[in-house]
DOKOLGU-80408 format. One record per residue (C-alpha): x, y, z. Coordinates in steps of 0.02 Angstrom, whole numbers, plus 50000, padded with zeros to 5 digits. Layout:
! DOKOLGU-80408
XYZ/...
! end
This chain:
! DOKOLGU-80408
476864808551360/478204806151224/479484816551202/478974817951013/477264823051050/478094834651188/479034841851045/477484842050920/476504851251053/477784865351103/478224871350900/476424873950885/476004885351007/477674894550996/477364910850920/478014912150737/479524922450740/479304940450670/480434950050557/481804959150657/481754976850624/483094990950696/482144996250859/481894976050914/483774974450872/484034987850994/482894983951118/484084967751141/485404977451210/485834967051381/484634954551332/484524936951226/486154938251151/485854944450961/486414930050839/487354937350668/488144929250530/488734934250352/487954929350201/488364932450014/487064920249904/485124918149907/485254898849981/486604901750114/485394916250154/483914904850168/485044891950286/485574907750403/484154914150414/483244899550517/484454905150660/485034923350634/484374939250700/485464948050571/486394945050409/487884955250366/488454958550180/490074959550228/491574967450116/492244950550151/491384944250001/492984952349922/494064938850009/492844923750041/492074924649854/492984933749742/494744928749795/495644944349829/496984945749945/495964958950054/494404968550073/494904984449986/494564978849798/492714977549837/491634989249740/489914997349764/489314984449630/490014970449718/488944974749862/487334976149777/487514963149663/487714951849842/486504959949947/485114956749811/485374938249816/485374938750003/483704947950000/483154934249893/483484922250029/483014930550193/481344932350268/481614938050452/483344942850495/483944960450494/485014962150341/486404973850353/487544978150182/489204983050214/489924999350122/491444997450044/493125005550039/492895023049964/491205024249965/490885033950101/492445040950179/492445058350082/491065065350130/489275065550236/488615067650054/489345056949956/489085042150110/487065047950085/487285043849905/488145028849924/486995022350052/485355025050001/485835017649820/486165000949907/484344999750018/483455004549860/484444993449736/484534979849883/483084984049991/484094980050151/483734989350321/485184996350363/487194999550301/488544995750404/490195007650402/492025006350471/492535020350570/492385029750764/492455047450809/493115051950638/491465046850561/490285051450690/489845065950568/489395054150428/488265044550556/487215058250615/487025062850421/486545045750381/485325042750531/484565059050524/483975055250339/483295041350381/484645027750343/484955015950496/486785014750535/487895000250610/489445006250667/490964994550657/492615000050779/494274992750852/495114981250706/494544989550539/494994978750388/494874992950264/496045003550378/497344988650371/498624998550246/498835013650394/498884999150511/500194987150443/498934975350433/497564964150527/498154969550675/496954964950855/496894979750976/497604974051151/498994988551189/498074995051339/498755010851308/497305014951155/495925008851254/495205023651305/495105029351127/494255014051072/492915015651218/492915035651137/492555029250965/491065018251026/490225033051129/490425044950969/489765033050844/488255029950999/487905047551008/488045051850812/486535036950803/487075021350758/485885006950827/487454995650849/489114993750836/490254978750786/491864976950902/493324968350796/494924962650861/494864969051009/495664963151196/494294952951284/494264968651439/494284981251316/492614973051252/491544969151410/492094988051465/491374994651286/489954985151307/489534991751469/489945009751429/488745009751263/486795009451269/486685000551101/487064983851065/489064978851036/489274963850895/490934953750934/492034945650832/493674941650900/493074948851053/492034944651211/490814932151241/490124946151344/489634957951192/487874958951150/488124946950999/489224940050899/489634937950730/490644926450604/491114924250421/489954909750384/491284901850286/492514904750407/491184895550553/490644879750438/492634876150387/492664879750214/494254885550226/495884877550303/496644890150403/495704903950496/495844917950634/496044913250823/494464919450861/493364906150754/492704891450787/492284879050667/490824870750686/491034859950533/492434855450406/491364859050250/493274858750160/493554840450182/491904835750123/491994846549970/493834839249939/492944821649965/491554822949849/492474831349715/493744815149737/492464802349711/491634810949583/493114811549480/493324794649506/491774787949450/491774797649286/493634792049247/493144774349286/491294777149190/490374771849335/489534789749328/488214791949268/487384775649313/485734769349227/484614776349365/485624795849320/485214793749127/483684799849007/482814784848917/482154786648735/480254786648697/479354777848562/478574791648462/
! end
């Protein structure tokens, strides 16, 4: 038999894949490791969401779109505006919208608000918040009202002004509170929990110490899943983080295309005959 018609045979009896929802996102927990990847348009959507089991809105968008210098510019409207095109896009991945700086910190109410204005003006699953033991409060309001939660702990780019920066947590000395912040946001009732920037130990010991799902990024390969910035992971940009790998270099294609484009219309070789409109005879 040929391996094409081995190929043909096995995608048609696979079973198609079915939307992820929160309860088979936690049911992974120490299984098939849970694929995740940020989105922030309708066709980059579509492309991740051949793969992914989830789709993060992240606050990134602030950096990776609109050019600011960090995540703490991004708005409410930002985040809605995004996570409706991403909608647009994705069929079966979990898609999680990140809330943004201010938007949920001051209190369980206001974080209710906030939240369940982005599922209905998005009509994502599930909101994803920075924060450990300090927002377990917020969690438990969320979840009990019917809002699934992902938790996100260890390096928290919204907290970077209290913490000098984008700073990775490997000072074994705050360990134990880390592993504290993932059991508190677990028992408040988040489904998951993202681990940034955090010492590869200090990861694996997390994951084994939680009963839901841990997403890494900068972390360990030993997490449930893990997560990138998509634009971060394709090479769109020239300089990134330790912790990515780029699986393309997007940038130097872009930077060649735009060259030979601008080429061909200084030298009017663009547009050729076969790019142009002919008349008709009336």
């Amino acid at each position: 038999m040929s391996t094409t018609s081995t190929i043909s045979k096995e995608s048609q009896s696979a079973a198609p894949r079915k939307k992820m929802t929160v309860p088979n996102f936690t049911a992974r927990k120490g299984g098939e490791p849970l694929v995740c990847l940020t989105a922030y348009t309708a066709h980059v959507a579509h492309l991740v969401d051949a793969q992914a089991d989830m789709i993060l809105v992240g606050d990134s968008l602030g950096m990776v779109i609109h050019g600011m210098p960090n995540t703490l510019g991004v708005t409410m409207e930002h985040m809605i505006m995004h996570g409706q095109a991403v909608m647009r896009g994705a069929e079966k991945s979990l898609v999680v919208v990140d809330m943004p700086f201010g938007s949920f910190e001051e209190s369980p109410e206001v974080a209710f608000r906030n939240a369940s204005r982005i599922i209905k003006e998005t009509g994502c699953t599930a909101i994803k918040l920075e924060g450990g033991r300090e927002m377990a409060p917020t969690i438990r309001h969320l979840a009990a009202r019917g809002i699934p939660v992902m938790a996100h702990i260890g390096l928290m780019p919204q907290q970077m002004n209290t913490a000098g920066g984008f700073k990775a947590v490997r000072d074994e000395d705050v360990w134990e509170d880390v592993i504290a912040d993932a059991k508190a946001v677990e028992a408040a009732g988040a489904f998951s929990v993202v681990v940034e920037g955090v010492a590869e130990k200090l990861a694996d010991k997390i994951t084994r110490n939680v009963g839901i799902p841990t997403i890494g990024i900068g972390a360990s390969a030993q997490c449930d899943g893990q997560i990138l910035v998509f634009e971060d992971m394709i090479g769109l940009f020239p300089r990134v983080p330790t912790f990515v790998k780029r699986y393309g270099n997007m940038e130097e294609m872009m930077i060649d295309a735009i060259s030979r484009y601008a080429g061909e219309v200084r030298d009017r070789s663009f547009p050729a005959d076969e790019h142009t409109y002919k008349a008709k005879k009336s």
